[in-house]
N, C-alpha and C positions, 0 to 999 in steps of 0.2 A: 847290537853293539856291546861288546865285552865292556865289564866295569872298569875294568882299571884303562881303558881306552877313554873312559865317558870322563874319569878323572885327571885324565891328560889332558883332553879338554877344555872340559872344566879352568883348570889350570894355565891354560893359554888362552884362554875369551879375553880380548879387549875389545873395548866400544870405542877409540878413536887413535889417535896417533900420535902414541908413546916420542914420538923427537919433539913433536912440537907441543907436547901437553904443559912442560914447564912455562912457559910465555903465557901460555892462554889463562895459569893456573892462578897467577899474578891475580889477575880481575873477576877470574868464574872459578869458587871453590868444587863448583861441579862440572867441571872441566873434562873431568874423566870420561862420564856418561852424558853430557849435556846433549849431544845431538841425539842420542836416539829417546832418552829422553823427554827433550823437546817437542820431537815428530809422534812420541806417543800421546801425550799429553793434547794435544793438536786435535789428534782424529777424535778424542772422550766425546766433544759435546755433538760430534755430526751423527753419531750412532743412534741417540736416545734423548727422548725429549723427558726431561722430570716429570712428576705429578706437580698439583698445586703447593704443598710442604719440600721445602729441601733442608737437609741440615751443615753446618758448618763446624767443624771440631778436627782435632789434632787427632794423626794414626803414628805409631810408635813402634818400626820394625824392629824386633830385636836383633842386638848387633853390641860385643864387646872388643872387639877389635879397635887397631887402630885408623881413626877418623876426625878429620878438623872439624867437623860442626858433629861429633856425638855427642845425645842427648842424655839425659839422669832426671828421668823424671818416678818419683818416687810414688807415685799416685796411678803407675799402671803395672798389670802383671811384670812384663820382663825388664821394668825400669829402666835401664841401657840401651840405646839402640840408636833410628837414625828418623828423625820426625819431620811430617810432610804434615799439610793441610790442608784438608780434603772438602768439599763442596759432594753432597750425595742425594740422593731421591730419599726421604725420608720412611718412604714405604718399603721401596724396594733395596734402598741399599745400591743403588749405583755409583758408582762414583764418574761424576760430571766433572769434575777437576781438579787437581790435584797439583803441590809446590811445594815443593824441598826448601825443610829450614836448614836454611847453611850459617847459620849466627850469624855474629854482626857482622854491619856492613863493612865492606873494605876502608873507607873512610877511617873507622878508628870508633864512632860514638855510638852512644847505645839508640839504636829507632824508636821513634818517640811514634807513639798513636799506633803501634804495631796490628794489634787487635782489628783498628778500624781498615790500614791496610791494607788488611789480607783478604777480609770479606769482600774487599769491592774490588781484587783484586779477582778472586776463587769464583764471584758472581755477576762479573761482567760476562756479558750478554744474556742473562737470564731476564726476562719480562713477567710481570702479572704474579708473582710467586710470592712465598711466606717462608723467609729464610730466622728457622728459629737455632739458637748457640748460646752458647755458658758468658760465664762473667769476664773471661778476660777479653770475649768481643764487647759485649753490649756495653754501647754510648749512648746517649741523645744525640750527639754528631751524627754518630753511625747512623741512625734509623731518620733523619734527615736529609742525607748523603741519597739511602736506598730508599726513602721517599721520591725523590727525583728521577730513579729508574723504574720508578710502580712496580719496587718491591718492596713489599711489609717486612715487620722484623716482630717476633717474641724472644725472650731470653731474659734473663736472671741478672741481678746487676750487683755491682760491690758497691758497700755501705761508703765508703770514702767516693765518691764520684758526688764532684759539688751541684750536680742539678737537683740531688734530692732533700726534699724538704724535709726538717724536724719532727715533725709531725708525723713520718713514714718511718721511722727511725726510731721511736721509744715505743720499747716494748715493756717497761711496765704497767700494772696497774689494770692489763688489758687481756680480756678474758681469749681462754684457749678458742681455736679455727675461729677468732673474729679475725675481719679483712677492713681494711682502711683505705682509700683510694684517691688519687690525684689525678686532673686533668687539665691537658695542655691543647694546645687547636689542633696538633696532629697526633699527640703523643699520651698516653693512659700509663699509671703508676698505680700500683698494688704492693700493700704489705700486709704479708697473711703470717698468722702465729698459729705453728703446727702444735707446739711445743711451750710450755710456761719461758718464758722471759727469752724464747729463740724466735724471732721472724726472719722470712723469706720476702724479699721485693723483687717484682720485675717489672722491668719495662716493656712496650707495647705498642706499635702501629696501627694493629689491626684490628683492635677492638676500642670501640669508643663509649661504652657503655658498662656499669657496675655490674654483671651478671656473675650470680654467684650461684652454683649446682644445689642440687635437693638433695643430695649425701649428707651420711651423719659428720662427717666433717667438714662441710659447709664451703668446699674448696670452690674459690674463683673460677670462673671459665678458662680465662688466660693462662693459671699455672695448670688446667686441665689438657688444654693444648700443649704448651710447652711439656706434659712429662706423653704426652702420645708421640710427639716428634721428636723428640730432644737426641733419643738412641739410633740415629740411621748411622754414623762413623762408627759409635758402637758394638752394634750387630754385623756390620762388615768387618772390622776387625774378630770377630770372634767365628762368621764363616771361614775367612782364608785361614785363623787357624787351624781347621779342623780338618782343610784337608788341604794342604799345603806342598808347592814344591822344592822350599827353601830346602837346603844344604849346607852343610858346616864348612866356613867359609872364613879365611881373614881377611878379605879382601872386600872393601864397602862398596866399589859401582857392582858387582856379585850381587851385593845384598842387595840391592836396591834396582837390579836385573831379575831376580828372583821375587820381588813383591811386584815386579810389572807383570809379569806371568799371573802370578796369583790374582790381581786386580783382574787383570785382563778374562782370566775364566770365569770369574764369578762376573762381572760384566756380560760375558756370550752367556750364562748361565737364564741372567734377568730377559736377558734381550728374547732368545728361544723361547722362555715361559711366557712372556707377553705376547708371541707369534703362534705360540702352542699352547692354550691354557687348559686343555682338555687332555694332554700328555701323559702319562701311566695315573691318573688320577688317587692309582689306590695306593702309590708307594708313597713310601714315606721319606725315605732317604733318595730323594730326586737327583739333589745335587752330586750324589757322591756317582749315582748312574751315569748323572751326565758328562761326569769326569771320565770316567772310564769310556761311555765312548767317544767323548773328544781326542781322547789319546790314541786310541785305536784310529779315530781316524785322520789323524795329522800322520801315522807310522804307515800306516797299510799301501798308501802308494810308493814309498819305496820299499817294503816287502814285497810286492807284484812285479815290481823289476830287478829283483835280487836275483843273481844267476848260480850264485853258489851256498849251498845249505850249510848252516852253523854244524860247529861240530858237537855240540850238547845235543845230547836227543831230544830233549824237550823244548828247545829254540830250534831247531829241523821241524819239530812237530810241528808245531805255529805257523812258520814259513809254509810247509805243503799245505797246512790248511788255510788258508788265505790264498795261499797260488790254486788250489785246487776251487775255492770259492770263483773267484777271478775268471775262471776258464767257464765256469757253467753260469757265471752273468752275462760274460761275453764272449757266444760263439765265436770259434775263428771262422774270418772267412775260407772258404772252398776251395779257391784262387791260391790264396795267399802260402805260401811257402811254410811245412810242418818245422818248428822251433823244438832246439833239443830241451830234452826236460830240464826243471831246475838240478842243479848240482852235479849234471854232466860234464865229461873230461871232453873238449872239442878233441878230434884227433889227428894228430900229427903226419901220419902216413900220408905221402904225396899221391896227384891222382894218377891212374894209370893212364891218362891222356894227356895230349896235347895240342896244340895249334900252333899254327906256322903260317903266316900271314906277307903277302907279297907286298914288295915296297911300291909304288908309284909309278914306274918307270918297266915294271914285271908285265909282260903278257902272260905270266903262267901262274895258275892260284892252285896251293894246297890247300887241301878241306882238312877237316881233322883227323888225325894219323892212328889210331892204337896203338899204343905200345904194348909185347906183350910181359905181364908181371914177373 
C-alpha cells in the first residue's frame, strides 16, 4: 500500500455512525469508539487465565489533542494523554481488563469511592488471586469487598484514611527499618521507616502474621511482596512503548484504536510464549521478532493474491518473493488450469472461434466453426 494511500485512510477510519454519534454522545463520552471497544475488551479475559498475583494501576496513552476526558497527570512520562485502568498478570504483563476514564459522571458530581470502584469493577470475575495497587485504591472497604470474592489485596495506603491507628502514624523517636504492626480479624497493617522521620504503611489481606526478611534492612514480607508485584501496568506500559504502532494523530478514538493494537500484540506476544516457551531461547529481543513476524503474517495472504506487481522495485521484489514462496508450499494441481503470472496484462485480442448453438425447436446443430484470423 502507497503511504500517502495508508494516510487517506488513516484519515477516514471511523468506528461507528457519524449521524447518529451526537444523541448517543449525550450519555457515552466514548461514543465514538464504544462498540468496538466494548467487543474488545470482552474477548481479554476468555484468552488467558492470570497467574496467582495480578495488578491494578492506571495506563496513560499519550494524546495532546483535543479530547473531553484528557488526562494531565504529571507523574508520568508524556503527562497528557488519554487514561484507562488496567487489571494485568503481574508476571507477565497481560492485560485482563481494561476501562476508559472519561471524567465525571454525566450527573454533574464528583464519584465518591472511585478507587474502590474500579478494582471490583477491573476484577470482577477473577477467583482465588492477590490483587496488589498503589494508594488511591487501597481501602479497608476495598479489601473486604474482595474478601467476599476470595480475593486478597496488598497495597500501600494514605496516612489520612481513618482506619489507621495513631500508633502507625508517628514516626518519631523511632529507629530506621524498624516495622510496627496492627491486626484486625481479616486485615494486617504495617508501618515501616525506610528513612529518619519518613514511613510507609500498607495494608494487607494476605498475610496475617508479623514476618519480617533477614535483609540488612529488615523489610517486612508484605512490602516485599507489594514491590515484586506492584510494576505489572508498569512494565506493560514501557513494552508497547518500545515498539509501538501509534501515529501522529488529532483525532482521540485513533489513539485509543492504536493502543488496542498495541495491547493486543503484546497480549498474542504473552500468550505464544506461554504455548512456546522453548521458542528461539537464545534471542534476546523476542518480542521485537515476534512482531515482525506477526506482521508479515497478517500481509502475506493478501500479497499471494495480488495480481499486479508495485511499481517500486523493491515492493515487486517482496511480492515475487512471497508469490514465488507460495507456489513451492503449494503445488498446483496437474488438473487444474495454468494462472498467468503476477503482473501480467490479460489480453484483449478476441478468440479466433466461435460457437453457434441451436434454439429448441432447431433439428440442425453447429459444432464450432473456425474463423479464419
Amino acid at each position: 500500500m502507497p503511504l500517502k494511500l495508508f494516510h487517506t485512510y488513516s484519515r477516514l477510519l471511523r468506528f461507528d455512525n457519524r449521524e447518529s454519534r451526537p444523541a448517543r454522545r449525550v450519555t457515552d463520552k466514548l461514543a465514538a469508539i464504544r462498540e468496538i471497544w466494548d467487543k474488545w475488551v470482552e474477548r481479554l479475559p476468555y484468552l488467558y487465565n492470570p497467574g496467582p498475583d495480578v495488578t491494578v494501576d492506571e495506563q496513560l496513552v499519550p494524546f495532546r489533542g483535543r479530547c473531553p476526558f484528557r488526562q494531565y497527570m504529571p507523574s508520568k512520562p508524556a503527562k497528557y494523554g488519554i487514561k484507562s485502568w488496567v487489571v494485568c498478570d503481574a508476571k507477565s504483563s497481560y492485560a485482563w481488563k481494561m476501562q476508559v476514564y472519561t471524567g465525571k459522571p454525566t450527573s454533574g458530581g464528583p464519584e465518591k469511592n472511585q478507587g474502590m470502584r474500579v478494582v471490583l469493577d477491573v476484577t470482577e470475575g477473577l477467583r482465588g488471586h492477590n490483587v496488589t495497587c498503589d494508594n488511591f485504591f487501597t481501602s479497608y472497604e476495598l479489601g473486604q469487598q474482595l474478601l467476599k470474592r476470595k480475593i486478597t489485596m496488598v497495597g500501600t495506603v494514605r496516612k489520612n484514611k481513618p482506619e489507621l491507628p495513631p500508633a502507625l502514624l508517628a514516626s518519631k523517636e523511632r529507629e530506621v527499618f524498624s516495622s510496627k504492626f496492627a491486626f484486625m480479624p481479616t486485615t494486617t497493617l504495617v508501618s515501616y521507616l525506610p528513612k529518619k522521620n519518613k514511613n510507609v504503611v500498607l495494608l494487607s489481606t494476605l498475610y496475617t502474621e508479623a514476618d519480617i526478611s533477614d535483609r540488612e534492612d529488615r523489610e517486612p514480607t508484605i512490602i516485599l511482596d507489594y514491590n515484586c508485584n506492584k510494576g505489572g501496568v508498569d512494565n506493560l506500559d514501557k513494552v508497547i512503548g518500545t515498539y509501538s504502532c501509534r501515529r501522529m494523530t488529532a483525532r482521540w478514538p485513533l489513539v485509543i484504536f492504536h493502543n488496542i493494537i498495541d495491547v493486543s500484540s503484546h497480549n498474542a506476544f504473552v500468550i505464544w510464549r506461554e504455548i512456546n516457551p522453548t521458542w528461539i531461547p537464545r534471542k534476546r529481543n523476542k518480542r521485537r521478532v515476534f512482531l515482525e513476524q506477526l506482521g508479515k503474517a497478517l500481509v502475506t495472504p493478501f500479497i499471494e493474491r495480488r495480481e499486479h506487481l508495485p511499481r517500486t522495485e523493491v515492493s515487486a521484489a517482496v511480492v515475487k518473493a512471497v508469490q514465488r514462496a507460495r507456489s513451492r508450499d503449494r503445488p498446483e494441481d496437474p488438473a487444474a488450469p495454468a494462472t498467468a503470472p503476477a503482473g501480467a496484462t490479460p489480453s484483449t485480442r478476441k478468440s479466433p472461434e466461435t460457437t453457434i448453438t441451436c434454439d429448441a425447436g432447431s433439428a440442425q446443430h453447429y459444432a464450432t466453426i473456425g474463423v479464419a484470423g
